[in-house]
VODO-811609 format. One line per field, with one value per residue: residue in three letters; x, y, z negated of N, C-alpha, C in turn. Coordinates in nm, 4 decimals. Layout:
N
residuo <- c(ALA,...)
n.x <- c(X,...)
n.y <- c(Y,...)
n.z <- c(Z,...)
ca.x <- c(X,...)
ca.y <- c(Y,...)
ca.z <- c(Z,...)
c.x <- c(X,...)
c.y <- c(Y,...)
c.z <- c(Z,...)
***
This chain:
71
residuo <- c(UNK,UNK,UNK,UNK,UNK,UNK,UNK,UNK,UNK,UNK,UNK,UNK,UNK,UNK,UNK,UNK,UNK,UNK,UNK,UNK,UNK,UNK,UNK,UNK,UNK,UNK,UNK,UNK,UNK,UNK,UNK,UNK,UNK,UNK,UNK,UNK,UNK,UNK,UNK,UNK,UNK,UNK,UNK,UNK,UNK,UNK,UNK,UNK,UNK,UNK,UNK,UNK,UNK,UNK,UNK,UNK,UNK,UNK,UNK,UNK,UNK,UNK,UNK,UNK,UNK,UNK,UNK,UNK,UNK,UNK,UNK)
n.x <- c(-0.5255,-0.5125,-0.3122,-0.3101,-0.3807,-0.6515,-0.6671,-0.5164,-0.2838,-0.2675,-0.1379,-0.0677,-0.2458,-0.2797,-0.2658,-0.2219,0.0381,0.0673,0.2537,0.4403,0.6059,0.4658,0.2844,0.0814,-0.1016,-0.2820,-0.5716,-0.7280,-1.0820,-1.1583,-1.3537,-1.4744,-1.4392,-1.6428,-1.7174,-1.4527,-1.1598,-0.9798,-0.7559,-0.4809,-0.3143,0.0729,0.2675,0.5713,0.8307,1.0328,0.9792,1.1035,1.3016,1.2344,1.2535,1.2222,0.9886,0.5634,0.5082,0.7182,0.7011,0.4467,0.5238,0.6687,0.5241,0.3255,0.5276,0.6411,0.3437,0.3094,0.5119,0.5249,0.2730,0.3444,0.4966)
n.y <- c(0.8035,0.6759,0.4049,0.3363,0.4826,0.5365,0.3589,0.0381,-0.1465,-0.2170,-0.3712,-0.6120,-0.6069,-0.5223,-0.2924,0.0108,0.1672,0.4467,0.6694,0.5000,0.4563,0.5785,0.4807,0.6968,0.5710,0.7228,0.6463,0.6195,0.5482,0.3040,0.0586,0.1211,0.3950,0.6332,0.9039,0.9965,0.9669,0.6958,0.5832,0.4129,0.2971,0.1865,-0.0018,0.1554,0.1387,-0.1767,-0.5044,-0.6650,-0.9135,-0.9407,-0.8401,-0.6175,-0.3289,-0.3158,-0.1379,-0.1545,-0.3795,-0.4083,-0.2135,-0.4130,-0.6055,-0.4552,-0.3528,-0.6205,-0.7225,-0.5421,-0.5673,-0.8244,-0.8161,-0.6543,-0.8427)
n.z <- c(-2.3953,-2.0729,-1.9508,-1.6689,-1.3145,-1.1448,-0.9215,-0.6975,-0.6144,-0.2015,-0.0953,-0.3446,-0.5294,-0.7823,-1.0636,-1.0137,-1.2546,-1.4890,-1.4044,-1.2561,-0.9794,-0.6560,-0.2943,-0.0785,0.1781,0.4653,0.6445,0.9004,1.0892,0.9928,0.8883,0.6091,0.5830,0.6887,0.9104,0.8270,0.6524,0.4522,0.1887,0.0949,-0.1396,-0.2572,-0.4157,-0.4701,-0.5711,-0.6569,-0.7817,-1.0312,-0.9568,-0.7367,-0.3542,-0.1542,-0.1911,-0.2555,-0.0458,0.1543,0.2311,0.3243,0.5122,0.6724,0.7786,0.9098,1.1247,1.2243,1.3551,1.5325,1.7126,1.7688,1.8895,2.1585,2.2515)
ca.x <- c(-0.4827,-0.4995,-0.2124,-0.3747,-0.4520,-0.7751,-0.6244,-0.4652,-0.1948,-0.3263,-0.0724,-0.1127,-0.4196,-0.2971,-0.3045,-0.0370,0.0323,0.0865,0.4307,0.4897,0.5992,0.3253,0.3038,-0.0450,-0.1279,-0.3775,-0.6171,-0.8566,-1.1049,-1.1902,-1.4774,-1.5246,-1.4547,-1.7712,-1.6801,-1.3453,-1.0361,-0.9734,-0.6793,-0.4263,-0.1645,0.1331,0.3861,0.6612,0.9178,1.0842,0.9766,1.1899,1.2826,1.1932,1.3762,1.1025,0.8666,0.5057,0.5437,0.8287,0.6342,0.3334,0.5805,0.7462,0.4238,0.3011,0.6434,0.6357,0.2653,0.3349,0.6594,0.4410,0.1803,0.4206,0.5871)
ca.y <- c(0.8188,0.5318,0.3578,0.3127,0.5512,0.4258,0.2846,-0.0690,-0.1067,-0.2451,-0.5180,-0.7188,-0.5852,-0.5170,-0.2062,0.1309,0.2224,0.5831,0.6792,0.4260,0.5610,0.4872,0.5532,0.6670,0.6363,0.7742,0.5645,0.6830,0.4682,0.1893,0.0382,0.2056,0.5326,0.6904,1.0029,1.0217,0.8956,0.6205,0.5738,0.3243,0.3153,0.0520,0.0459,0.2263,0.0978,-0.2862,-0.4975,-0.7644,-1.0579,-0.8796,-0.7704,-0.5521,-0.2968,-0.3786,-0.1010,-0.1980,-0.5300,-0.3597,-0.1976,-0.4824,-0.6578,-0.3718,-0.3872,-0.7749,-0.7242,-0.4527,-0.6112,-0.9629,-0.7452,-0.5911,-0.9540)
ca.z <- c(-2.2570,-1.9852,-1.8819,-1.5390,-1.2385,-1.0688,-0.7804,-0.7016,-0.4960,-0.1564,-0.0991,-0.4132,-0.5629,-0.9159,-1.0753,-1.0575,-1.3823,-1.4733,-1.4279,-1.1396,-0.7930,-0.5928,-0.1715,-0.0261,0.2913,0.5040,0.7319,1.0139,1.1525,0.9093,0.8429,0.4998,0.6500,0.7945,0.8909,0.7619,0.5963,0.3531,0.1704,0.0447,-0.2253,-0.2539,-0.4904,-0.4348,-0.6452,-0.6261,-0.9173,-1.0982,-0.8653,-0.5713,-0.2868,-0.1293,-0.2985,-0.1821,0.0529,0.2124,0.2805,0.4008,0.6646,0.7898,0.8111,1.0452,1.2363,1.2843,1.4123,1.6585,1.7592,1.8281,2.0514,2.2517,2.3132)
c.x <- c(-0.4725,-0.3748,-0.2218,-0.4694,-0.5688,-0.7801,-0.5067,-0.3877,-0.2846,-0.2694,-0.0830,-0.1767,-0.3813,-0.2482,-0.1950,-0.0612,0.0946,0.2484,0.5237,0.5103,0.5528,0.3762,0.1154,-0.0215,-0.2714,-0.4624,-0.7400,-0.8886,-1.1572,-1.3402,-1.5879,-1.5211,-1.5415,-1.7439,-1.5636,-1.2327,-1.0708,-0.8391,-0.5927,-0.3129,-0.1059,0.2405,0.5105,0.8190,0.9260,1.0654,1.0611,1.1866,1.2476,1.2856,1.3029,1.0206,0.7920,0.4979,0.6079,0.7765,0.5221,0.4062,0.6137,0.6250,0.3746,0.4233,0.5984,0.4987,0.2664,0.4058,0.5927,0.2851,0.2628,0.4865,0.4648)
c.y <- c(0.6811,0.5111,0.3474,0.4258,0.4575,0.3512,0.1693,-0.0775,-0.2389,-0.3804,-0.6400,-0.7100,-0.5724,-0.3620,-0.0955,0.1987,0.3344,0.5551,0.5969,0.4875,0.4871,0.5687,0.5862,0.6767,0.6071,0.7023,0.5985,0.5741,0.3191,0.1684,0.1218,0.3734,0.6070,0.8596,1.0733,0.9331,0.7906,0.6557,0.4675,0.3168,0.1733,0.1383,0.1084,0.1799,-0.1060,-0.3445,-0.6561,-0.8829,-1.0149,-0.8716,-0.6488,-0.4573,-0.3089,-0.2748,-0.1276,-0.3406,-0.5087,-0.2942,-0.2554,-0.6119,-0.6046,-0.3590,-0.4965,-0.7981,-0.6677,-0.5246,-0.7715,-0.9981,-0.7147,-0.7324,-0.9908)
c.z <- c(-2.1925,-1.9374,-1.7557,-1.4606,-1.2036,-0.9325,-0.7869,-0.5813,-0.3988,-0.1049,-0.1898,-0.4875,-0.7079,-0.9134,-1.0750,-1.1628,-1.4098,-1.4633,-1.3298,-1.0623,-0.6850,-0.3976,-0.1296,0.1111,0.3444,0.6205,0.7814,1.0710,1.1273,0.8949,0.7015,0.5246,0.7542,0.8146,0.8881,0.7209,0.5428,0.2812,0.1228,-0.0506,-0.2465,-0.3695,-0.4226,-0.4824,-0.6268,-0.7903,-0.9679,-1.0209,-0.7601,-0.4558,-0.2164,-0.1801,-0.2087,-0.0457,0.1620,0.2700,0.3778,0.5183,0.7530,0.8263,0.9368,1.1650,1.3027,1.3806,1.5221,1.7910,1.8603,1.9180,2.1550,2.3077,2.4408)
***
Protein backbone atom coordinates (compact mmCIF):
# COMPACT_ATOMS: atom_id res chain seq x y z
CA UNK A 1 0.00 0.00 0.00
CA UNK A 2 1.30 3.66 -0.76
CA UNK A 3 1.78 6.02 1.80
CA UNK A 4 0.93 8.77 -0.71
CA UNK A 5 -2.35 9.97 -2.47
CA UNK A 6 -1.40 11.30 -5.97
CA UNK A 7 -1.77 14.75 -5.27
CA UNK A 8 0.63 17.50 -3.74
CA UNK A 9 -0.51 20.02 -1.73
CA UNK A 10 -0.58 23.27 -3.88
CA UNK A 11 1.03 25.65 -1.44
CA UNK A 12 4.28 23.90 -0.79
CA UNK A 13 4.40 21.30 -3.37
CA UNK A 14 5.17 18.26 -1.23
CA UNK A 15 3.20 15.38 -1.04
CA UNK A 16 -0.33 14.47 1.24
CA UNK A 17 0.21 11.44 2.78
CA UNK A 18 -2.62 9.02 3.33
CA UNK A 19 -4.34 9.70 6.42
CA UNK A 20 -3.56 13.50 6.32
CA UNK A 21 -6.52 16.00 6.28
CA UNK A 22 -6.25 17.45 3.13
CA UNK A 23 -8.69 20.63 1.67
CA UNK A 24 -9.66 20.52 -2.16
CA UNK A 25 -10.67 23.17 -3.85
CA UNK A 26 -12.34 23.73 -6.94
CA UNK A 27 -11.08 26.15 -9.75
CA UNK A 28 -12.92 27.42 -12.92
CA UNK A 29 -11.20 29.09 -15.56
CA UNK A 30 -7.50 28.22 -15.49
CA UNK A 31 -5.32 27.76 -17.94
CA UNK A 32 -5.13 23.94 -17.51
CA UNK A 33 -8.79 23.76 -17.49
CA UNK A 34 -10.20 23.51 -21.03
CA UNK A 35 -13.53 22.99 -20.64
CA UNK A 36 -13.76 22.55 -17.09
CA UNK A 37 -12.52 22.46 -13.57
CA UNK A 38 -9.15 21.89 -12.09
CA UNK A 39 -8.49 21.23 -8.73
CA UNK A 40 -6.25 21.96 -5.78
CA UNK A 41 -5.46 20.30 -2.50
CA UNK A 42 -3.63 22.01 0.60
CA UNK A 43 -3.00 20.61 3.70
CA UNK A 44 -5.36 20.80 6.05
CA UNK A 45 -3.79 20.22 9.19
CA UNK A 46 -0.87 22.63 10.98
CA UNK A 47 2.50 20.98 10.93
CA UNK A 48 5.23 21.23 13.66
CA UNK A 49 6.54 24.84 14.07
CA UNK A 50 3.83 26.25 12.25
CA UNK A 51 1.23 28.51 13.10
CA UNK A 52 -0.84 28.17 9.89
CA UNK A 53 -1.83 24.97 7.96
CA UNK A 54 -0.94 25.55 4.23
CA UNK A 55 -4.49 26.26 3.74
CA UNK A 56 -4.93 28.71 6.06
CA UNK A 57 -1.97 30.48 4.22
CA UNK A 58 -3.41 29.99 0.89
CA UNK A 59 -6.50 31.97 2.38
CA UNK A 60 -4.92 34.79 3.79
CA UNK A 61 -2.86 35.11 0.76
CA UNK A 62 -6.16 35.41 -1.27
CA UNK A 63 -7.57 37.86 1.46
CA UNK A 64 -4.40 40.14 1.50
CA UNK A 65 -4.70 40.16 -2.44
CA UNK A 66 -8.31 41.06 -2.66
CA UNK A 67 -8.03 43.40 0.25
CA UNK A 68 -4.85 45.22 -1.81
CA UNK A 69 -7.25 45.46 -5.09
CA UNK A 70 -9.96 46.92 -3.47
CA UNK A 71 -7.42 49.59 -1.82
Amino acid sequence: MSSYISVQCSFCRSCISTGERWVREKAFGTEFAVGGATYDWYHADVFAGQERSCWEKHELQRETARMSRAA
